[in-house]
MMTF fields as JSON, N, C-alpha, C and O atoms, coordinates in Angstrom:
{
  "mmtfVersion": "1.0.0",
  "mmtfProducer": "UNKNOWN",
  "numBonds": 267,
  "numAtoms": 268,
  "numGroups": 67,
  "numChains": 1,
  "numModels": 1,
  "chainsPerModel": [1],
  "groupsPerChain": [67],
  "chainIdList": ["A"],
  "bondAtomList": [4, 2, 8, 6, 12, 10, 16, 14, 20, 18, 24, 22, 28, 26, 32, 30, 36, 34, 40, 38, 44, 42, 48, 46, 52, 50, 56, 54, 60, 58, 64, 62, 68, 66, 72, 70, 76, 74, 80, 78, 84, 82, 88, 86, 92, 90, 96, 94, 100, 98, 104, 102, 108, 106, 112, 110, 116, 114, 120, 118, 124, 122, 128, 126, 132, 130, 136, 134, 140, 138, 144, 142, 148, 146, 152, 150, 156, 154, 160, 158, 164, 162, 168, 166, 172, 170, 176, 174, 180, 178, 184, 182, 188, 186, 192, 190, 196, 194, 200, 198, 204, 202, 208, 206, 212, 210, 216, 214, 220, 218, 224, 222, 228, 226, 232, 230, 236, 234, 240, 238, 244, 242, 248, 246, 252, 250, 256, 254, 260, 258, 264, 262],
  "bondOrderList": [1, 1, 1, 1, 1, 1, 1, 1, 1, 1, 1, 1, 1, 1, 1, 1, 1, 1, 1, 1, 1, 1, 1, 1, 1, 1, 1, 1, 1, 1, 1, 1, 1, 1, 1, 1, 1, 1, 1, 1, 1, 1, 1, 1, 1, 1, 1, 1, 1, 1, 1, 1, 1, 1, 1, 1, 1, 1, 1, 1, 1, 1, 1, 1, 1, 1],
  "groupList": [{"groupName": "UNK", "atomNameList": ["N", "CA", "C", "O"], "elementList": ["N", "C", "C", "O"], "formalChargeList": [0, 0, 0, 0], "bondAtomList": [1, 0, 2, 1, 3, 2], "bondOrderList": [1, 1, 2], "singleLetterCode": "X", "chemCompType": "L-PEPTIDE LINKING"}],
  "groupTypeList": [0, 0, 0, 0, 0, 0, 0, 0, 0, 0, 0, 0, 0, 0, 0, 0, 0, 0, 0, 0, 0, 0, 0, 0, 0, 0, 0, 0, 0, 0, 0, 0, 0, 0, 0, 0, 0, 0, 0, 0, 0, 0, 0, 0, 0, 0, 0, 0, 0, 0, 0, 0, 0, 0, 0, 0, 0, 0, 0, 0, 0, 0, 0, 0, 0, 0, 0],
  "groupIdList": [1, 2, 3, 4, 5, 6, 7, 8, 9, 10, 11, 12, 13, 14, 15, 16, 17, 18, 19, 20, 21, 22, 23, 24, 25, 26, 27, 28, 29, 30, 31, 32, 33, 34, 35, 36, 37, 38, 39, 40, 41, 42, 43, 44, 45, 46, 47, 48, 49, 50, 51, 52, 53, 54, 55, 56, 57, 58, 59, 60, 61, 62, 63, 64, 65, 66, 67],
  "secStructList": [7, 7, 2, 2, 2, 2, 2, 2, 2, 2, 2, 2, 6, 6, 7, 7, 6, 6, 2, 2, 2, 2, 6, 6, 6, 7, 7, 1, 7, 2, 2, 2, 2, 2, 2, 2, 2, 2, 2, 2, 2, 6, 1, 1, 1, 7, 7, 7, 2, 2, 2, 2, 2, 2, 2, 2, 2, 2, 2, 2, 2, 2, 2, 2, 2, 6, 7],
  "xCoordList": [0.852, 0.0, 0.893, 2.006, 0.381, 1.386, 0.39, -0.677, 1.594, 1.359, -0.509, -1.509, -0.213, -1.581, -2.563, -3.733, -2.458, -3.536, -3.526, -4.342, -2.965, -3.31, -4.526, -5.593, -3.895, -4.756, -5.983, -6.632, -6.457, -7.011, -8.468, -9.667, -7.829, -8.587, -9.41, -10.622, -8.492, -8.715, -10.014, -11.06, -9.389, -10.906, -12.04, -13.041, -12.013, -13.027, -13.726, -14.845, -12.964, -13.703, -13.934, -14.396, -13.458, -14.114, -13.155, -12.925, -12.835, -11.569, -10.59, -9.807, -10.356, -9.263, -8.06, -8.16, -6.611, -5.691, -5.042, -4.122, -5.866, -5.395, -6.232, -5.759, -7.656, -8.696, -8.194, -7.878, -7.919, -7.375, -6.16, -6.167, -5.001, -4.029, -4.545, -4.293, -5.476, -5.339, -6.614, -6.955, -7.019, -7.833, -6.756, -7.016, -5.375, -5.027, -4.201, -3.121, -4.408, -3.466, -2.412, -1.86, -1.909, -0.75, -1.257, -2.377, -0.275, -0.172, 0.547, 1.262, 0.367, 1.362, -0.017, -1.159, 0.594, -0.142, -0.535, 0.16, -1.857, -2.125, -1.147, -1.088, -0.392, 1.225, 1.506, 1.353, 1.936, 3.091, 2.056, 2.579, 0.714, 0.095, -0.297, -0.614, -0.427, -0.619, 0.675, 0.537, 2.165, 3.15, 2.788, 2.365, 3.234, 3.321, 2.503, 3.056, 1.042, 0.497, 0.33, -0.078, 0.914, 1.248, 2.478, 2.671, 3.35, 4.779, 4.525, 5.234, 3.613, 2.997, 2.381, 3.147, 1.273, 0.746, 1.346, 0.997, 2.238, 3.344, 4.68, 5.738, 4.191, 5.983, 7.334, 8.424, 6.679, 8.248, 8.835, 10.04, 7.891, 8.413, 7.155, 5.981, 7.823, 6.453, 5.453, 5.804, 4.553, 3.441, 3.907, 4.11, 4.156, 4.58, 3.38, 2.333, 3.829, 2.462, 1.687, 0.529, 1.734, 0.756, -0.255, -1.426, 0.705, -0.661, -1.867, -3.059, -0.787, -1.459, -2.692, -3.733, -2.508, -3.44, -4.408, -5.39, -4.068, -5.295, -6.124, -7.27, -5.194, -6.504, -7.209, -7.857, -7.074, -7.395, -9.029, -10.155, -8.736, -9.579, -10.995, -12.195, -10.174, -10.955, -12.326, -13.492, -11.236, -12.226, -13.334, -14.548, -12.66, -13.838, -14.752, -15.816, -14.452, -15.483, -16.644, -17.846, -15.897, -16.737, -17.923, -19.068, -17.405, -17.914, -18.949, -19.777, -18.904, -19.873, -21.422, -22.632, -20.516, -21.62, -22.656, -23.745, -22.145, -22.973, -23.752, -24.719, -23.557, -25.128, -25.927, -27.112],
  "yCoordList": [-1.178, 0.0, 1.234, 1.32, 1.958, 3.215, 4.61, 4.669, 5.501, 6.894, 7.233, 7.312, 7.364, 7.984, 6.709, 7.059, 5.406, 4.836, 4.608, 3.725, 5.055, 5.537, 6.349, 6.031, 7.904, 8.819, 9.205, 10.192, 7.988, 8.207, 7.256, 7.503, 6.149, 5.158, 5.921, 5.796, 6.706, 7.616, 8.493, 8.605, 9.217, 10.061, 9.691, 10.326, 8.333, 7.585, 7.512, 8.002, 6.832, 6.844, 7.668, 7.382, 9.218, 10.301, 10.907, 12.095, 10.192, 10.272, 10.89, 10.714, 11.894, 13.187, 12.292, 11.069, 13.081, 12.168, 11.599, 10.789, 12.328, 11.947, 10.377, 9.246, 10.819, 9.393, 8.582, 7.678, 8.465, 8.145, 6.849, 5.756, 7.464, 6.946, 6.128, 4.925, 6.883, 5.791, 4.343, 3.59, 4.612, 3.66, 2.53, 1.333, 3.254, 2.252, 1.797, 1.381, 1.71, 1.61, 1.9, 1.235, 3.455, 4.047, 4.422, 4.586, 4.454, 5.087, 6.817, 7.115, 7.922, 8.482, 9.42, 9.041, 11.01, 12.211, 12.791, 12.75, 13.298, 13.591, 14.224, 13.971, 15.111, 15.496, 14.202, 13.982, 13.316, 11.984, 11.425, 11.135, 11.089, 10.498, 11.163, 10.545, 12.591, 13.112, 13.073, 12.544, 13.388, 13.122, 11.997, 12.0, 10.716, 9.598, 9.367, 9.158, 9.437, 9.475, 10.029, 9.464, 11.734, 12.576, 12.253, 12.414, 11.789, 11.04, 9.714, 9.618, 9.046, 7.954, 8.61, 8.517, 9.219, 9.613, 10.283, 10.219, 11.013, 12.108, 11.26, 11.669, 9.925, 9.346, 9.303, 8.736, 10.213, 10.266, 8.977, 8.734, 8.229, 6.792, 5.995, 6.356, 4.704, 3.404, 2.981, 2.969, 2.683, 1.87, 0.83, -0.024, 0.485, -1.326, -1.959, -1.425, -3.214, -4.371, -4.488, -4.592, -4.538, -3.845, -2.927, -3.087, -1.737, -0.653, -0.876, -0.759, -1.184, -1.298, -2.454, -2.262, -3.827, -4.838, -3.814, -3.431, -3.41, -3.005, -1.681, -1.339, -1.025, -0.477, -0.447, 0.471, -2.261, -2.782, -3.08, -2.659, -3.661, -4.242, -2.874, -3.001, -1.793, -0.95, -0.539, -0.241, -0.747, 0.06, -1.243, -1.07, -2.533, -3.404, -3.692, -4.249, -3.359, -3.164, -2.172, -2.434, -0.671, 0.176, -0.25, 0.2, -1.069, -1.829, -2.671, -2.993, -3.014, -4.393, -3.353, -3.56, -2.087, -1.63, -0.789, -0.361, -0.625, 0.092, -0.701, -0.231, -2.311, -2.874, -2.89, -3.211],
  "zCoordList": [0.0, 0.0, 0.0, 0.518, -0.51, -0.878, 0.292, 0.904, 0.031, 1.031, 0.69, 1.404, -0.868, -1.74, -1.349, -1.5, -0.917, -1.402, 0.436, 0.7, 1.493, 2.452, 2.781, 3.306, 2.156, 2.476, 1.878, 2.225, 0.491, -0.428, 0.555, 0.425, 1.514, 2.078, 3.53, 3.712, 4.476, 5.108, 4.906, 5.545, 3.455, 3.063, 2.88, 3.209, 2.187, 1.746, 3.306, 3.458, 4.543, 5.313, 6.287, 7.391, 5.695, 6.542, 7.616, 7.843, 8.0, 9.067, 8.987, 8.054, 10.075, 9.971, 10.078, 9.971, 10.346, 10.236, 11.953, 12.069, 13.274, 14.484, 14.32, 14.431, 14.013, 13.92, 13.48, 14.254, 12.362, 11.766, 11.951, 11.384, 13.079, 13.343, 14.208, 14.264, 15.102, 16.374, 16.6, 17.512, 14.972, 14.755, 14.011, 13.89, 13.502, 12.794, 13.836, 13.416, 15.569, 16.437, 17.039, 17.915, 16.353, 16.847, 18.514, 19.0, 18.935, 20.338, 20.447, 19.49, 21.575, 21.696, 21.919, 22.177, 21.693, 21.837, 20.174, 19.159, 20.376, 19.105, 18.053, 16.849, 18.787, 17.441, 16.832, 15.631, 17.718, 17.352, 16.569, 15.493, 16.549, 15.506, 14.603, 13.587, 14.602, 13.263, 12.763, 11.659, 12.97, 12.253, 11.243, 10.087, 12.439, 12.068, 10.703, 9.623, 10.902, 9.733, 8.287, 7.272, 8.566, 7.616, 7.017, 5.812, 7.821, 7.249, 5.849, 4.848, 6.113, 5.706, 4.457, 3.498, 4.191, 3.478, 2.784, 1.605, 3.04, 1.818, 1.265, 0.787, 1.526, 1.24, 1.994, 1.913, 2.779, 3.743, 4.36, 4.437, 4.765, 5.472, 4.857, 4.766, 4.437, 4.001, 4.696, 5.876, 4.596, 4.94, 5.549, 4.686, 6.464, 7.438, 6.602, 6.236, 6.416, 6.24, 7.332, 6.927, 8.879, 9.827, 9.243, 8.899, 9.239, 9.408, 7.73, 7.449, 7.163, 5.73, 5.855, 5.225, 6.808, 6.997, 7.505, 6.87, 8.664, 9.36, 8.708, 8.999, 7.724, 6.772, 5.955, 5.452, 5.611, 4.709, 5.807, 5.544, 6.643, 7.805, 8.258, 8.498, 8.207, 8.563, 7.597, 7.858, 5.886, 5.256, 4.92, 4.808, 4.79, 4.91, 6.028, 5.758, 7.363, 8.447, 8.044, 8.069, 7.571, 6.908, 5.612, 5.559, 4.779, 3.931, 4.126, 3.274, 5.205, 5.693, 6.41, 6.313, 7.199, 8.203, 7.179, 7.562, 5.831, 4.924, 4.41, 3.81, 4.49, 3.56, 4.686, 4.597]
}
C-alpha cells in the first residue's frame, strides 16, 4: 500500500488524520500520531504491512456496516 492509497482510504472513510491513526493503532499524543500518519501519506516513510493490513480491515469493516 502506498502513502496515496493511504490517504485516499482515510478520506473515503471520513476520518481526519489523528482518527485516523489511532484507529489504525498508533499510540502516543495527538502530534506523534498526526506526524506519524502525515509522514505515511506524503511518502516520507512506508506503509509497514501492519498498518497497511489493518486499513485494509478498517475500510472493509466500513464496507460491511454500509449494507
Amino acid at each position: 500500500m502506498t502513502g496515496m492509497d493511504l490517504r485516499q482510504l482515510r478520506r473515503a472513510l471520513g476520518l481526519g488524520v489523528v482518527q485516523f491513526g489511532y484507529a489504525l493503532g498508533f499510540k502516543g499524543n495527538q502530534n506523534t500520531v498526526s506526524v506519524e500518519v502525515r509522514e505515511m501519506e506524503s511518502g516520507k516513510k512506508p506503509v509497514p504491512d501492519k498498518t497497511a493490513a489493518r486499513a485494509r480491515e478498517l475500510a472493509a469493516s466500513a464496507a460491511r456496516n454500509l449494507r
